[in-house]
N, C-alpha and C positions, 0 to 999 in steps of 0.2 A: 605447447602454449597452455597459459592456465585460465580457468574459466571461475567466472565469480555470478554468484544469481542473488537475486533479489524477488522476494517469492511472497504470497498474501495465502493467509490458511484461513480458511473459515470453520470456526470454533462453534461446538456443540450447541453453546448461548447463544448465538449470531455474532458474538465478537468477530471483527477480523484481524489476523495477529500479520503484521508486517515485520520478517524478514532478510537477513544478508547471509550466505556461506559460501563456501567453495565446493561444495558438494552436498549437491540440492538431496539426491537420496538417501544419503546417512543421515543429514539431517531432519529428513521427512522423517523417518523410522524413529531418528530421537524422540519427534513431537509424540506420532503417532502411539511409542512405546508408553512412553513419561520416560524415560530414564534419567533426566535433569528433573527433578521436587521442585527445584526453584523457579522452573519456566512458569510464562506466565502462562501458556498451554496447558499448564500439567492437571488444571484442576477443571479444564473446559472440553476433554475428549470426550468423544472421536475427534478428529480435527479433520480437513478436506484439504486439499491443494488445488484452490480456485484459478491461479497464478503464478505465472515466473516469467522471469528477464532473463538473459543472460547476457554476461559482458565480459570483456577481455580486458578491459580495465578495472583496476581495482578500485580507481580513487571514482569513474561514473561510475558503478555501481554502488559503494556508499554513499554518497550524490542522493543518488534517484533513490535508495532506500531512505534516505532521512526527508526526502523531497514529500514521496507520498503516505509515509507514515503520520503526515502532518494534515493530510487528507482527510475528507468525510466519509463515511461508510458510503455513502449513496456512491461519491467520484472515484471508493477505489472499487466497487459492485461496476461501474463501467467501465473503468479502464478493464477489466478482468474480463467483463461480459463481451468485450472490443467492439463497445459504444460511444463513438469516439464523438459522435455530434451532440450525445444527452453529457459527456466528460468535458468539451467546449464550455455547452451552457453550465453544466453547475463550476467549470471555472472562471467565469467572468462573474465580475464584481458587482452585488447587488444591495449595496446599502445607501444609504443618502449620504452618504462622506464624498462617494464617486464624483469624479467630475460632469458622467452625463447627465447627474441628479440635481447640483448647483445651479441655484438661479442666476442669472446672470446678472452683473451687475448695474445697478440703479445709480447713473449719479445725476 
């Protein structure tokens, strides 16, 4: 069976880099190395491996990488941290667009 991860580095700057592979330690070793110029890693080493998923599906796994790469530092710092009551709160919705924010209507 083949195995797919989806994995969060935290980068020298504090950036955190969200990725996908099928082999989480060759790919660590690339970040780790630089031997890709063109990552976006390459110019924010050391880099750290805060996180990783793994999955036996390919298509959840790209899924859940495009899911939480869309994520804020703080929600993916919890998900990793497996803080999963402070990753609730900062996913619920907190602007005045929300419906519990709407005043009800006046007629």
């Amino acid at each position: 069976m083949k195995f797919y991860f989806v994995y969060i580095l935290e980068c020298s700057d504090g950036f955190l880099y969200t990725g996908f592979t099928n082999n989480l330690d060759r790919r660590l070793n690339e970040h780790k190395k630089g031997l890709n110029t063109d990552c976006y890693t390459y110019n924010r080493r050391p880099v750290k491996l805060i996180f990783s998923e793994m999955f036996n599906d390919v298509n959840q796994a790209i899924y859940f990488e495009k899911k939480i790469k869309k994520w804020s530092k703080d929600k993916k710092l919890a998900l990793a941290n497996n803080d999963f009551d402070l990753l609730q709160i900062l996913s619920e919705c907190r602007n005045f667009t929300h419906s519990e924010f709407k005043p009800e209507d006046k007629k």
